[in-house]
C-alpha positions in Angstrom: 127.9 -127.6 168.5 126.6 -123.9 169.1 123.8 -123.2 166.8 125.8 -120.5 164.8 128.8 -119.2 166.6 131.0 -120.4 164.2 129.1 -120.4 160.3 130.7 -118.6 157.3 133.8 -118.1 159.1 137.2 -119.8 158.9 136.6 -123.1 160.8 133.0 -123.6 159.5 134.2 -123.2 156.1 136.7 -125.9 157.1 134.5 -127.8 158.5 131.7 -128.0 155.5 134.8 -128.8 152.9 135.3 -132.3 155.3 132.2 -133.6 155.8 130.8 -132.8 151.8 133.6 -135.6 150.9 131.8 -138.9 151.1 135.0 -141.4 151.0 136.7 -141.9 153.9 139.6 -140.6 155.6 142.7 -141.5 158.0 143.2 -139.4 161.2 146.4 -138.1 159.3 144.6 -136.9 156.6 142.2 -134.8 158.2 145.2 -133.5 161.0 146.5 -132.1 157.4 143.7 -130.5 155.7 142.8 -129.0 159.2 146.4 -127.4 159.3 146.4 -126.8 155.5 142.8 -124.7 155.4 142.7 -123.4 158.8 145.2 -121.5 161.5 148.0 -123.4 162.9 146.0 -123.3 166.4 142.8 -124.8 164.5 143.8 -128.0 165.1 144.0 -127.5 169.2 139.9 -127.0 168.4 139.0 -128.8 165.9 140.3 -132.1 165.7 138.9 -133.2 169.0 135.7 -132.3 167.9 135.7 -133.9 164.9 137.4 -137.4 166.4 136.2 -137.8 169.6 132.7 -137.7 171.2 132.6 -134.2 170.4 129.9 -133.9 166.9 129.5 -136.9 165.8 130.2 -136.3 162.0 131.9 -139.5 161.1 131.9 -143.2 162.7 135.7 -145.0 163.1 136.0 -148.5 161.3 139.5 -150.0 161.2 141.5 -146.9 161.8 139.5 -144.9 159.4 136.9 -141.9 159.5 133.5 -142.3 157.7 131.1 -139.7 157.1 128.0 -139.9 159.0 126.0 -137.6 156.8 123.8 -139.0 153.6 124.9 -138.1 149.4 122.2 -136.1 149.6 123.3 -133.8 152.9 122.1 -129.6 152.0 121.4 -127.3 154.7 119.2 -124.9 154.1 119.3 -121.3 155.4 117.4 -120.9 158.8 115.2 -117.8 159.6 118.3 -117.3 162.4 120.8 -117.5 159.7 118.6 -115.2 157.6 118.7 -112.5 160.2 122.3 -112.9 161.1 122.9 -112.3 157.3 120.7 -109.0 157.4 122.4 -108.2 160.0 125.9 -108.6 158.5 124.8 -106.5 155.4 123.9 -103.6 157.7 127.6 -103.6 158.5 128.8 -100.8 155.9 132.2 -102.4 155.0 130.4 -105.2 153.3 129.7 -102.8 150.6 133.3 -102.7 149.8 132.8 -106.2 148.3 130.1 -105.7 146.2 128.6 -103.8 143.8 126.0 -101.3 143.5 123.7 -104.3 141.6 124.2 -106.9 144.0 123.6 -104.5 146.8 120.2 -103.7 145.4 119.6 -107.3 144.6 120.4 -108.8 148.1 118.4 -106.0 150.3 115.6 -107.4 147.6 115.9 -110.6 148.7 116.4 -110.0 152.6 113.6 -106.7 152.5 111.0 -108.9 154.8 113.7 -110.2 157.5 114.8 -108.5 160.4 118.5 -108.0 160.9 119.5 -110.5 164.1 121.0 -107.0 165.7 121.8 -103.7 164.6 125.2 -102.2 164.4 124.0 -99.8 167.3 124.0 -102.3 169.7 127.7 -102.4 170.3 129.9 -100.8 172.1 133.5 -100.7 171.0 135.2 -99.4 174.1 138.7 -99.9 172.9 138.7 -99.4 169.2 139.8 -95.6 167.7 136.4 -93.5 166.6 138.3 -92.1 163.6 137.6 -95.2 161.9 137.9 -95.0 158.0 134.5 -93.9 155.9 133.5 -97.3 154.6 130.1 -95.1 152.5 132.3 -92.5 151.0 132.0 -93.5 146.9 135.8 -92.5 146.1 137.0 -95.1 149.1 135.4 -97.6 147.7 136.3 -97.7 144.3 139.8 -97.5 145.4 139.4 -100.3 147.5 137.8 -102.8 144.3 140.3 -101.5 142.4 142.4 -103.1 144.3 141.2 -105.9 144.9 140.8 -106.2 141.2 144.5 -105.3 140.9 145.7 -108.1 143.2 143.5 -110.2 141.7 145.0 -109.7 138.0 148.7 -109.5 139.9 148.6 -106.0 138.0 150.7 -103.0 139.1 148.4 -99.8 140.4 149.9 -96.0 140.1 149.1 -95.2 143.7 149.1 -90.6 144.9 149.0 -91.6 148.9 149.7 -88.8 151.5 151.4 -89.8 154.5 150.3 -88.7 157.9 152.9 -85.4 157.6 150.6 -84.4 154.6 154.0 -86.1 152.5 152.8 -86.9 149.1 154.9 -89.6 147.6 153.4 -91.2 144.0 155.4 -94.3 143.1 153.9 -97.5 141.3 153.2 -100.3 143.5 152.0 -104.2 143.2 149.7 -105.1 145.5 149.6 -107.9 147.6 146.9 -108.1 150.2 144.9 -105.9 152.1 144.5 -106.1 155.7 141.9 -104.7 158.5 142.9 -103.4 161.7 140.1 -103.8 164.3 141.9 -101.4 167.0 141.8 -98.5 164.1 139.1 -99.7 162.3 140.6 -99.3 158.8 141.7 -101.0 155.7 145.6 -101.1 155.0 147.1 -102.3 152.0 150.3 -104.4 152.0 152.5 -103.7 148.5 156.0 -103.7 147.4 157.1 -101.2 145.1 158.5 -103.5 142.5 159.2 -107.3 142.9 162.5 -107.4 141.0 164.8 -105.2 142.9 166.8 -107.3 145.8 166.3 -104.2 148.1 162.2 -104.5 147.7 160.6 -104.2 150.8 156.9 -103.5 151.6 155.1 -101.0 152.0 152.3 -100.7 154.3 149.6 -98.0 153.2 146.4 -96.9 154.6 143.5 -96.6 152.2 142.0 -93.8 153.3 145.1 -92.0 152.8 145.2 -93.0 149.4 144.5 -89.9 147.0 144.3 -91.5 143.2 144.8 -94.7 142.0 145.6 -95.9 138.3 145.9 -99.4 136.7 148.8 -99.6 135.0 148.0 -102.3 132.7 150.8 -104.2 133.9 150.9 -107.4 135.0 153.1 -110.4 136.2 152.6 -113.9 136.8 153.2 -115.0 140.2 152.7 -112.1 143.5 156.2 -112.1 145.2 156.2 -114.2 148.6 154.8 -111.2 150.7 155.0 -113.9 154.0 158.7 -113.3 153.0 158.9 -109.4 153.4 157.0 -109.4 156.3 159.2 -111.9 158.2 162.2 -109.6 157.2 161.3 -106.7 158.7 160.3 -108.8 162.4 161.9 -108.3 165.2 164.0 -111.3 166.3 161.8 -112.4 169.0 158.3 -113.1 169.1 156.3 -111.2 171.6 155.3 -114.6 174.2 151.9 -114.3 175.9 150.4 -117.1 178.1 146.6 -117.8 177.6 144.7 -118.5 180.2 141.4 -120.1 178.8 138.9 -118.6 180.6 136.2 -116.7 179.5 136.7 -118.3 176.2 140.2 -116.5 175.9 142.2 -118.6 173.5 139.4 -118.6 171.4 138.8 -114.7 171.7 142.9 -114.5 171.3 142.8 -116.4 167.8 140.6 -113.8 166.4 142.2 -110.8 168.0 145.6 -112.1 166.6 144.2 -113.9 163.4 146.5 -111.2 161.0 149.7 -111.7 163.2 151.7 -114.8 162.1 152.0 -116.8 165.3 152.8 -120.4 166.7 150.8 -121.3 169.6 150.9 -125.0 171.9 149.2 -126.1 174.8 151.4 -125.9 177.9 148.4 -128.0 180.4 145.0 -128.2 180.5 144.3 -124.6 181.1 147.0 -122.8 179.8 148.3 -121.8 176.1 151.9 -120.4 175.1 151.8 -118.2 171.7 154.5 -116.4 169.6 153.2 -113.7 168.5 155.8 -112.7 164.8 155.8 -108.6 164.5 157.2 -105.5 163.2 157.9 -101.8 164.8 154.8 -100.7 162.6 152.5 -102.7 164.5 154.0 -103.0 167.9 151.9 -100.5 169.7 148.9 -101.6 168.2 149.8 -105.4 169.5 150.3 -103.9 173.1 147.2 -102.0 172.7 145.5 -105.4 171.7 147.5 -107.1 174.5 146.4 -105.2 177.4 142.5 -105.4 176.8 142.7 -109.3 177.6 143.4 -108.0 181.6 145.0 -110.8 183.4 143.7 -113.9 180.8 146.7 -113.0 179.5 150.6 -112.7 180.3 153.4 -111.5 178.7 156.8 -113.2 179.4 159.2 -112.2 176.5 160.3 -110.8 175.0 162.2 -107.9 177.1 161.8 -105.0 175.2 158.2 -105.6 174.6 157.9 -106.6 178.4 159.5 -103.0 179.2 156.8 -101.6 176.8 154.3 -102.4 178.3 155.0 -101.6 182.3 156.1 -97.8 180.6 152.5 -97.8 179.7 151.1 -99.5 182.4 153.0 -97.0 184.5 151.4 -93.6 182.8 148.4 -95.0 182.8 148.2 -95.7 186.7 149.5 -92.2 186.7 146.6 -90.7 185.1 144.3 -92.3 187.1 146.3 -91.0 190.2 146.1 -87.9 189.2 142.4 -88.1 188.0 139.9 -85.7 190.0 137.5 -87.4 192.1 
C-alpha cells in the first residue's frame, strides 16, 4: 500500500470503517459496503486489494474474511501525515469549513511542523485563474450559511446576480454544494421550492451570490436532488474509453468524481465509462476530457463527439496561425 496516497479521502475512509469491525465478514458483504460507501468504480480497486494477496488485512477461513489487525488496532499520526495536514490547512478553501476559533486553535497545534509542500509549488496549467476569493469574509459566511442551511433542510432568501449583471431574488432550499476544479469555484445546487411538480434546480455560483437570509423555514426530508439532476441529462451518456496508463482510471475517477457515471472493465488494460450530464456542464466535461490526451477516447455520443473535433479543429487553427 503507498504510504499516504490515499488517507482522509474516500477509499481510505472506506477502508478504516472495514477493518475497525472485529467480526467477520462474507465476500458479499464487503462487495456491498464497498459499493454502498464508496463510487460505483471503487470496487474495480478495492476489492482485489482487500481479498487477494494485495494488503493482507484479513485471513480467509471457510469462505469467510477475518480481520488481521488486534482490538486494540490505533494509528497514530506520523510526522509525514503531520506535514501533509499543515500542508492541507495552507490551502485557503479549508477555511470555508471552519471557524475563526478552530482556525487559531489548529495553526496552535501544527505551529512547529512544516507543511509537506506549499501551495506555490503547483502549477495548474488548465484550470481558469479567476478562481473564486476563498479569504474574502463576506464569501465565507455565505458559504457556512449554507452549509448550515442544508444542514437544518432550511429555506435561504438568496440576491444572486447572474453573469448579465441580472439580479433575480427568489427563496431557495439548498441541496448540496459542489466544486469545480476547471473554474475553481464553489456552486450551489437548490430548487426553488420542493412542492411545485414543475421544480427544477437551480445551479448558482457562490461568488455571485449578493445576500443571503435564513428564512427560518424548514422541512423534513431534502427533495431527491439525484432526481432533478437526472431530468435535465441528456439522453446519452458521454462514453470515453480509459486506457490505464499513467494511472489514468485512477486520475479519471477523481476528475469525474461529481459526474454521475457507470464505468466496467472492457480487458486488462482498458475501461468503458458513462459519463450522465447536462448542457450546463458540457463544455466544462469536454474541457476536462481533452487534458487526458490520448489515455482517453471518446466514442458516443455523436453530438458530443462533433463537439469536440469543432474544438479540436480551432484549436489546430490557432496554432497554424501562431507566429513562429
Amino acid at each position: 500500500m503507498e504510504l499516504f496516497s490515499e488517507i482522509y479521502n474516500c477509499y481510505f475512509q472506506v477502508i478504516k470503517s472495514l477493518i475497525e469491525k472485529k467480526n467477520c465478514i462474507s465476500e458479499e458483504e464487503l462487495n456491498y459496503r464497498i459499493k454502498n460507501s464508496g463510487f460505483e468504480e471503487s470496487i474495480l480497486y478495492l476489492l482485489p486489494k482487500l481479498t487477494e494477496n494485495g494488503w493482507g488485512f484479513y485471513e480467509k477461513q471457510e469462505g469467510f474474511l477475518y480481520s488481521k489487525l488486534s482490538t486494540d488496532f490505533y494509528v497514530p499520526l506520523t510526522n509525514l501525515q503531520k506535514s501533509y495536514l499543515k500542508a492541507i490547512l495552507l490551502d485557503d478553501k479549508i477555511t470555508l469549513f471552519l471557524s475563526d476559533v478552530e482556525i487559531e486553535n489548529i495553526n496552535t497545534v501544527f505551529a512547529d511542523v512544516e507543511p509537506l509542500y506549499q501551495p506555490d509549488d503547483f502549477y495548474y496549467y488548465d484550470k481558469f485563474s479567476d478562481g473564486d476569493d476563498y479569504k474574502n469574509p463576506v464569501y465565507r459566511k455565505h458559504f457556512q450559511t449554507i452549509i448550515a442551511a442544508i444542514k437544518k433542510h432550511e429555506y435561504l432568501d438568496i440576491l444572486y446576480e447572474s453573469r448579465h449583471n441580472h439580479r433575480v431574488h427568489h427563496y431557495y432550499l439548498p441541496c448540496r454544494l459542489e466544486y469545480s476544479i476547471k473554474n475553481d469555484c464553489f456552486r450551489l445546487l437548490a430548487v426553488e421550492s420542493h412542492i411545485q411538480r414543475d421544480s427544477k434546480i437551480e445551479i448558482l455560483n457562490l461568488s455571485r451570490i449578493q445576500e443571503i437570509t435564513p428564512c427560518n423555514k424548514t422541512i423534513k426530508k431534502l427533495p431527491d436532488i439525484n432526481r432533478f439532476l437526472q431530468h435535465s441529462y441528456y439522453k446519452e451518456p458521454v462514453k470515453i474509453l480509459i486506457k490505464n496508463q499513467r494511472n489514468a482510471l485512477e486520475r479519471a475517477m477523481l476528475q469525474f468524481a461529481n459526474y454521475e457515471k457507470n464505468t466496467r472493465k472492457i480487458d486488462d488494460n482498458t475501461y468503458e465509462c458513462l459519463i450522465y450530464y447536462n448542457k450546463k456542464v458540457e463544455t466544462e466535461l469536454l474541457i476536462e476530457i481533452l487534458s487526458f490526451g490520448p489515455m482517453i477516447k471518446v466514442v458516443g455520443n455523436d453530438s458530443f463527439l462533433k463537439l469536440i473535433k469543432e474544438r479540436l479543429k480551432r484549436q489546430a487553427m490557432l496554432i497554424n496561425n501562431f507566429p513562429s
